[in-house]
Short mmCIF file of the C-alpha atoms (twelve columns), coordinates in Angstrom:
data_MODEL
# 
_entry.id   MODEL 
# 
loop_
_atom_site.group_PDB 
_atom_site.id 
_atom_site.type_symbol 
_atom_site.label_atom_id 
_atom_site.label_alt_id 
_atom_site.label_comp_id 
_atom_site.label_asym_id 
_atom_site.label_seq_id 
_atom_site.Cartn_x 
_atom_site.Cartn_y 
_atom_site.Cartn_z 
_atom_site.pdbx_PDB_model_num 
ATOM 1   C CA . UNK A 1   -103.322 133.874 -1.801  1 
ATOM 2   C CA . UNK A 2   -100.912 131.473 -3.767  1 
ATOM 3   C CA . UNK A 3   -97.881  131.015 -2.932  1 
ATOM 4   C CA . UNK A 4   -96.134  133.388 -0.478  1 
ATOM 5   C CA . UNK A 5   -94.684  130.498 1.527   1 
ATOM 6   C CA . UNK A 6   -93.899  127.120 0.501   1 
ATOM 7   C CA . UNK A 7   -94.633  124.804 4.120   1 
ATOM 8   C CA . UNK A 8   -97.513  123.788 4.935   1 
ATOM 9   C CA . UNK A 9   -98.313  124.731 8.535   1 
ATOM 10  C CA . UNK A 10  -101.090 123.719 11.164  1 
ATOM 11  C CA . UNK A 11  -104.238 125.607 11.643  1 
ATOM 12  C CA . UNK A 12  -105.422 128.606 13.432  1 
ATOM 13  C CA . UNK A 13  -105.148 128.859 17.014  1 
ATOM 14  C CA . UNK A 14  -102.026 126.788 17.520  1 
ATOM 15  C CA . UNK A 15  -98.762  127.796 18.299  1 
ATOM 16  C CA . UNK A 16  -96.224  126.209 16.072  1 
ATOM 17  C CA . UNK A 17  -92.757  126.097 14.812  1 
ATOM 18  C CA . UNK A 18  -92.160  127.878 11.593  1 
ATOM 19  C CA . UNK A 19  -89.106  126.784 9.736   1 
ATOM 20  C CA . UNK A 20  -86.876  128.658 6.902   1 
ATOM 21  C CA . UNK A 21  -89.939  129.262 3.902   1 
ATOM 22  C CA . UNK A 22  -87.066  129.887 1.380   1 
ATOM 23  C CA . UNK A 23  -86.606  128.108 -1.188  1 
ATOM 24  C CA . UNK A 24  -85.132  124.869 0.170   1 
ATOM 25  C CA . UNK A 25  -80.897  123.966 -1.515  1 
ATOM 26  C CA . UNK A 26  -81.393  122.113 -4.508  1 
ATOM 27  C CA . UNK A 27  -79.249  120.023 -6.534  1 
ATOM 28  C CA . UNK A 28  -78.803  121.466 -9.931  1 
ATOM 29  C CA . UNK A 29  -81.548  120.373 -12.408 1 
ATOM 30  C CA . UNK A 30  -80.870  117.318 -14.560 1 
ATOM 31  C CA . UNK A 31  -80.837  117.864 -18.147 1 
ATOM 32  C CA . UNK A 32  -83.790  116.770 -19.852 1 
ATOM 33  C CA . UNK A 33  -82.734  114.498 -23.232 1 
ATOM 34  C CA . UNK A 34  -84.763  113.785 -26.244 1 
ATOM 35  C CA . UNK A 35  -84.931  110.189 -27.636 1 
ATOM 36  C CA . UNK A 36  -81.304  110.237 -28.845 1 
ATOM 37  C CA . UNK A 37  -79.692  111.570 -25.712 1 
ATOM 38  C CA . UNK A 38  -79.078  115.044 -26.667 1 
ATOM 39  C CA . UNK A 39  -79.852  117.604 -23.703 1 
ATOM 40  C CA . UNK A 40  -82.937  119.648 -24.064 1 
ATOM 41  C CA . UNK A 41  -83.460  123.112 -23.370 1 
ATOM 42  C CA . UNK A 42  -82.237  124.925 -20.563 1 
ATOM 43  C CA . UNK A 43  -80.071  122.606 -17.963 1 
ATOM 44  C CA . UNK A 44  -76.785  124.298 -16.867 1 
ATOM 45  C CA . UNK A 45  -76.561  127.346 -14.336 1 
ATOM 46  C CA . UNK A 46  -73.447  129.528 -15.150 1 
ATOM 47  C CA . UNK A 47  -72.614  133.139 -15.776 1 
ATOM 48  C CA . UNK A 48  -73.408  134.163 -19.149 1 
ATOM 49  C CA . UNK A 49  -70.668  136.582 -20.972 1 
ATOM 50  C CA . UNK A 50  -71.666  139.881 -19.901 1 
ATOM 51  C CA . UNK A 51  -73.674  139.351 -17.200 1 
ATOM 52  C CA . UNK A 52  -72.808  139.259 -13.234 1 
ATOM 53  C CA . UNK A 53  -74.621  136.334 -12.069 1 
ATOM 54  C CA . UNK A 54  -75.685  132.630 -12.795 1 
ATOM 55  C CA . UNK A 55  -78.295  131.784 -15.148 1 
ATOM 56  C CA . UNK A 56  -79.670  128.762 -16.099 1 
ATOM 57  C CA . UNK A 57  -78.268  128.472 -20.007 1 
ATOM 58  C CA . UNK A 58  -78.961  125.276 -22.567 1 
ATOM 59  C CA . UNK A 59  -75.484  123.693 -23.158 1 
ATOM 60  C CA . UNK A 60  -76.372  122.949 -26.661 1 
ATOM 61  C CA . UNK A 61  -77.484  125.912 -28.177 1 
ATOM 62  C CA . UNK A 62  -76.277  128.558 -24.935 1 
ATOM 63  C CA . UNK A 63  -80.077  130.236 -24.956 1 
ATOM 64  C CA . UNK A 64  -80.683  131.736 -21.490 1 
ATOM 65  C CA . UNK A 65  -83.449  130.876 -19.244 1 
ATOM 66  C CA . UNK A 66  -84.055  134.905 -17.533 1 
ATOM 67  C CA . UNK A 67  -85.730  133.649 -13.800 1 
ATOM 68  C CA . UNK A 68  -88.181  136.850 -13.154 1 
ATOM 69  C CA . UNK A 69  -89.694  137.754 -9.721  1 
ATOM 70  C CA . UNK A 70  -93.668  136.836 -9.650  1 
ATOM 71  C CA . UNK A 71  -96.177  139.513 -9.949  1 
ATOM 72  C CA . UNK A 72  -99.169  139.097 -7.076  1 
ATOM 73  C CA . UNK A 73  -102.034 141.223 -7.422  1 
ATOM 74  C CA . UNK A 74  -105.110 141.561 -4.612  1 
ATOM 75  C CA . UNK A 75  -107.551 144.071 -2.856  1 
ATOM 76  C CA . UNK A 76  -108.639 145.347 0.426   1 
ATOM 77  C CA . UNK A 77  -112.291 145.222 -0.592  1 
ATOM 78  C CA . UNK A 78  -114.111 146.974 1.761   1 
ATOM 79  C CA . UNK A 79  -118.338 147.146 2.399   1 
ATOM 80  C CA . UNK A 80  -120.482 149.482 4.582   1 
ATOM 81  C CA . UNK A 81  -117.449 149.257 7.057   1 
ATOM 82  C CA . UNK A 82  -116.664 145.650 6.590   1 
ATOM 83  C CA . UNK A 83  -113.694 143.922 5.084   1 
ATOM 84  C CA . UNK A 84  -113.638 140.867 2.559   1 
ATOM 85  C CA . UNK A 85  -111.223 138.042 4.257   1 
ATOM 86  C CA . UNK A 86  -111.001 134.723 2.566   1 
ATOM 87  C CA . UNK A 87  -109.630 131.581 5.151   1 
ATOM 88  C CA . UNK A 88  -107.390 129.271 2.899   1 
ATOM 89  C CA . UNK A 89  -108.549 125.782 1.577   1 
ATOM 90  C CA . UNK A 90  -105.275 125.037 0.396   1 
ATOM 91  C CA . UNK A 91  -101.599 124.755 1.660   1 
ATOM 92  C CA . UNK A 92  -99.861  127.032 2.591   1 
ATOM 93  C CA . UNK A 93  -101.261 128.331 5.195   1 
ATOM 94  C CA . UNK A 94  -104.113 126.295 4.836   1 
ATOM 95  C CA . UNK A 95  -107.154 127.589 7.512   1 
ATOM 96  C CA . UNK A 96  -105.913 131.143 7.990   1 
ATOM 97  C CA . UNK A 97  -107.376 134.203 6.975   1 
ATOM 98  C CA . UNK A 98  -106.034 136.267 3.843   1 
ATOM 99  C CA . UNK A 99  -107.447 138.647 1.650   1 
ATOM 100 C CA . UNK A 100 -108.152 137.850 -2.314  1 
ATOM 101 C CA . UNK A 101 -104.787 138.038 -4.034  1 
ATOM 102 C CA . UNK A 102 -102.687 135.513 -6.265  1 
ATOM 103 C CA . UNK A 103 -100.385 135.702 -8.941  1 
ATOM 104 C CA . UNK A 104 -100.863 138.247 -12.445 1 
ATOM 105 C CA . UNK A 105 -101.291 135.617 -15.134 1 
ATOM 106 C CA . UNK A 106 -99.626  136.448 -18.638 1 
ATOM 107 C CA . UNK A 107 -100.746 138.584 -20.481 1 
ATOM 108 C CA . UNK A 108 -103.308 140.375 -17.907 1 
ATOM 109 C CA . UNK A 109 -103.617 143.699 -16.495 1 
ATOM 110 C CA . UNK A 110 -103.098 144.333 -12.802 1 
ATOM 111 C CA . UNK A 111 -106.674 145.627 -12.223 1 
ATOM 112 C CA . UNK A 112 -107.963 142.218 -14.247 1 
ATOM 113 C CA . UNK A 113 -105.575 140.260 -12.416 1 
ATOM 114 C CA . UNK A 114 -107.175 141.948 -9.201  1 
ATOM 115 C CA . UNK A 115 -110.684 141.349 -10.411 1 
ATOM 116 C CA . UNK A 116 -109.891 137.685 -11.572 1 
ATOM 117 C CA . UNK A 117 -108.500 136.627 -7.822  1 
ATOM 118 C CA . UNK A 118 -111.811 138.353 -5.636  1 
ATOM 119 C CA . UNK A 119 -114.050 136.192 -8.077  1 
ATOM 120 C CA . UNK A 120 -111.943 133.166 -8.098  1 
ATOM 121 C CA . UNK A 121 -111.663 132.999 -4.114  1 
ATOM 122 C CA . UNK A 122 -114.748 135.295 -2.641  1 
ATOM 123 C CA . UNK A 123 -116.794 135.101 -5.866  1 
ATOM 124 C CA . UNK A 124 -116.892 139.002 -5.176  1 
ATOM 125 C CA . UNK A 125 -117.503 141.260 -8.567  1 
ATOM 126 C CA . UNK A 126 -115.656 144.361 -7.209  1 
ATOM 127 C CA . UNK A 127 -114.717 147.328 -8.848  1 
ATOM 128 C CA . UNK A 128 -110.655 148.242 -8.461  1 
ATOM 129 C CA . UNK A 129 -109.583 151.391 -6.883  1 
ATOM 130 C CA . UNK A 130 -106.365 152.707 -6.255  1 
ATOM 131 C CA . UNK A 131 -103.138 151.503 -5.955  1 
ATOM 132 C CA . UNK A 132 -102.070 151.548 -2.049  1 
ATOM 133 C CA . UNK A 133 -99.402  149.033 -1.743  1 
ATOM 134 C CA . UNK A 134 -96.321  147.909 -2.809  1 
ATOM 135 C CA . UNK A 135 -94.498  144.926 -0.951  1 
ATOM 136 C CA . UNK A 136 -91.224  143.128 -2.047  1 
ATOM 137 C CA . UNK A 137 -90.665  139.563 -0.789  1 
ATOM 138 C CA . UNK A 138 -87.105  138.752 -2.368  1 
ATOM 139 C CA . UNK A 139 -86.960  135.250 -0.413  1 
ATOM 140 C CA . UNK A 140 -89.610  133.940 -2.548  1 
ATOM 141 C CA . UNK A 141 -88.570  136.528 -5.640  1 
ATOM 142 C CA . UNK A 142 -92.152  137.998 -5.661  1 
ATOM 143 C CA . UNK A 143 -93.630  141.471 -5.625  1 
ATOM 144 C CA . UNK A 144 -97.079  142.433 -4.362  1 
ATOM 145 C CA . UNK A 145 -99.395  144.868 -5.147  1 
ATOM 146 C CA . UNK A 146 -102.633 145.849 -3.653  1 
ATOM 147 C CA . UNK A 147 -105.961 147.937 -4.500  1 
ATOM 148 C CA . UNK A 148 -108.351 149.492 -3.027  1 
ATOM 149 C CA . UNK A 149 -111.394 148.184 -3.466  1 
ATOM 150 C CA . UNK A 150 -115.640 148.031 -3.265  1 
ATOM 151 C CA . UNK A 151 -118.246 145.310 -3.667  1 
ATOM 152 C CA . UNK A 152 -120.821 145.756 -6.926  1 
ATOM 153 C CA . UNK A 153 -122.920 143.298 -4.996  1 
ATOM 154 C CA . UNK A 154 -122.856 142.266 -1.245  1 
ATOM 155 C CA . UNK A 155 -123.328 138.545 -2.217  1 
ATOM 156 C CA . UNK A 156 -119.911 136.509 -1.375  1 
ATOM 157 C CA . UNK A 157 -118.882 132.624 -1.403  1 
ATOM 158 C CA . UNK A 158 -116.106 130.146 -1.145  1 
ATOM 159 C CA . UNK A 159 -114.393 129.329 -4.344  1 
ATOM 160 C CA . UNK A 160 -112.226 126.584 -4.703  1 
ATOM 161 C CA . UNK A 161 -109.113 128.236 -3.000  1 
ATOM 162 C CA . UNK A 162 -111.180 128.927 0.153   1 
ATOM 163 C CA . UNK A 163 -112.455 127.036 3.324   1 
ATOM 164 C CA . UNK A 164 -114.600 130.166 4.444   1 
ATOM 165 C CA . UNK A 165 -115.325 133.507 3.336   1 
ATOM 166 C CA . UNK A 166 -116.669 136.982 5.767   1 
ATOM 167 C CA . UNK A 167 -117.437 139.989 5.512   1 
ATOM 168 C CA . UNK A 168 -115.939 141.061 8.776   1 
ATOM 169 C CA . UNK A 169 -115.940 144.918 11.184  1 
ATOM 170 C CA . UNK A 170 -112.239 146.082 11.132  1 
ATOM 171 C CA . UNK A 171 -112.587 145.428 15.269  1 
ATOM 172 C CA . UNK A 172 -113.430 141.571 14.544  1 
ATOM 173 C CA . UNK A 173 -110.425 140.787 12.207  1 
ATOM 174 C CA . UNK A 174 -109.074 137.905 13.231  1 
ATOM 175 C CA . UNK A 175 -105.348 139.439 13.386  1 
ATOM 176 C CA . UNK A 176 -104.047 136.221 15.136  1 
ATOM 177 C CA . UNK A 177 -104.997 133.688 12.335  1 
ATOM 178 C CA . UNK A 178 -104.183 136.096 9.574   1 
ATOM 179 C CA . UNK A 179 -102.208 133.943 6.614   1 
ATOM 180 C CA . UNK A 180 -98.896  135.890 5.857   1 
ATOM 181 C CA . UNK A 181 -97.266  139.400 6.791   1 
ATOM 182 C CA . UNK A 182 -98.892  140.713 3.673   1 
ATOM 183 C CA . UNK A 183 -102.090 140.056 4.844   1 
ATOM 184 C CA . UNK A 184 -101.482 142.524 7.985   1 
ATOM 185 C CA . UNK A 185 -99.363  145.187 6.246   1 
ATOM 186 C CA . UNK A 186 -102.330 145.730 3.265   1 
ATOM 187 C CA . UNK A 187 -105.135 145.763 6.528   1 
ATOM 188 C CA . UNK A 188 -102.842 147.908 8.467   1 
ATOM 189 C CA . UNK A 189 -101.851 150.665 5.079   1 
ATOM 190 C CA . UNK A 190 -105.397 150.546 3.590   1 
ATOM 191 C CA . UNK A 191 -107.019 152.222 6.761   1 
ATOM 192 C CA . UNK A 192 -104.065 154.567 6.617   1 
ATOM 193 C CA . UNK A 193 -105.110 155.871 3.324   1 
ATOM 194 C CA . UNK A 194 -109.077 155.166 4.044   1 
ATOM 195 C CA . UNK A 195 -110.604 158.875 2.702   1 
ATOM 196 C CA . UNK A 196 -107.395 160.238 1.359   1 
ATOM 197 C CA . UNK A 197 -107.321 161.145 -2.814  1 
ATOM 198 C CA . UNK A 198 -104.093 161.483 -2.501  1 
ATOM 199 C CA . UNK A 199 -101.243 159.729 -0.605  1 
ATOM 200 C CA . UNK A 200 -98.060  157.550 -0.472  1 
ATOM 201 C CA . UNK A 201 -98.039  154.265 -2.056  1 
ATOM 202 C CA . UNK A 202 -97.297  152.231 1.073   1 
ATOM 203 C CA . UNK A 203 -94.493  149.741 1.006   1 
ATOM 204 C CA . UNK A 204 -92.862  147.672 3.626   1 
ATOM 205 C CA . UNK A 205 -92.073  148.473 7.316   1 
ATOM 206 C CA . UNK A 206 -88.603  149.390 7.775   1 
ATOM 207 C CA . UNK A 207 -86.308  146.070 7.872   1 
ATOM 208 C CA . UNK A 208 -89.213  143.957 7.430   1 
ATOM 209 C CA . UNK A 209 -89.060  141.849 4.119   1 
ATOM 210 C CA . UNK A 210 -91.723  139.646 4.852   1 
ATOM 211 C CA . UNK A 211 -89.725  136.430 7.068   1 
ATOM 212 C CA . UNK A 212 -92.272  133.930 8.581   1 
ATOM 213 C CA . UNK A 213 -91.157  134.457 12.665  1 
ATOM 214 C CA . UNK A 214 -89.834  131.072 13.543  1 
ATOM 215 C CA . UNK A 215 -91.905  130.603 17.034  1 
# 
């Protein structure tokens, strides 16, 4: 899954210590100039009239730059009892176990978005399901949805994103080495609601928005 954290950590089975994954202080951008020296674009962060908080503005022309939380979409895909897990080729988290998830692109439908990530990291053709889960991450200003979901054929594979991928028993998850808290939450609400037409969309646990446990 892209982007939930932004440090890249050591690999499974070692204990490690996890630092802030916030976005780290930043000095305030520097404004980009075209060939005569005039500032380009947006540049400045201030409080636009009207509003109650800082945007990043242009100082020429005073358009504002609206910074929107990130849209993630992914599935629990589950097969004759087993569960799709994908272990990460790429930082972060690189060599722990996730399931197929990433961010909505423009201009794409959740389900598509869905569909899109299971090829791109399992090369799994799936079929979307329900809607189960809803998680918000406000550290990293992201959003996460996941959907239920089933295999159109058992054939799976690495994609580019992906080191290794199983089809594994829900008793043989590998809950130690799994990638983020997402990654447990979705495991842990999707057998909730395993049979069930109707239920809850699931959300967060209580207090929990999704911190990396320094250790």
């Amino acid at each position: 899954m892209a982007g939930e954290a932004s440090l890249a950590l050591s690999g499974p089975g070692r204990k490690v210590k996890l630092f802030d994954m916030s976005a780290p202080d930043s000095d305030p951008p520097k404004p980009r100039r075209n060939p005569t020296g005039q500032s380009v674009g947006p540049s400045v962060y201030k409080v636009p009239p009207g509003d109650d908080r800082e945007r990043l503005v242009c100082a020429e022309c005073g358009f504002i730059h609206y910074e929107n939380p990130k849209i993630v979409v992914g599935s629990v895909i589950e097969h004759e009892g087993r569960v799709v897990l994908c272990r990460r080729a790429i930082h972060p988290r690189r060599g722990y176990w996730t399931l197929p998830a990433g961010y909505l692109e423009s201009r794409e439908t959740v389900t598509d978005g869905a569909k899109r990530e299971a090829l791109e990291e399992a090369c799994a053709e799936i079929e979307v399901g329900d809607l189960f889960a809803v998680y918000n991450i406000p550290r990293l200003s992201q959003v996460h949805l996941f959907f239920r979901a089933r295999l159109l054929k058992e054939a799976v594979a690495c994609g580019p994103e992906s080191l290794e991928v199983r089809l594994f028993a829900w008793d043989a998850i590998p809950e130690a080495d799994l990638a983020f808290p997402t990654t447990r939450w979705a495991l842990k609400h999707y057998r909730e609601v395993a049979g069930e037409r109707a239920f809850a969309v699931r959300t967060n646990p209580p207090g929990d928005w999704g911190d990396l446990v320094r250790s």
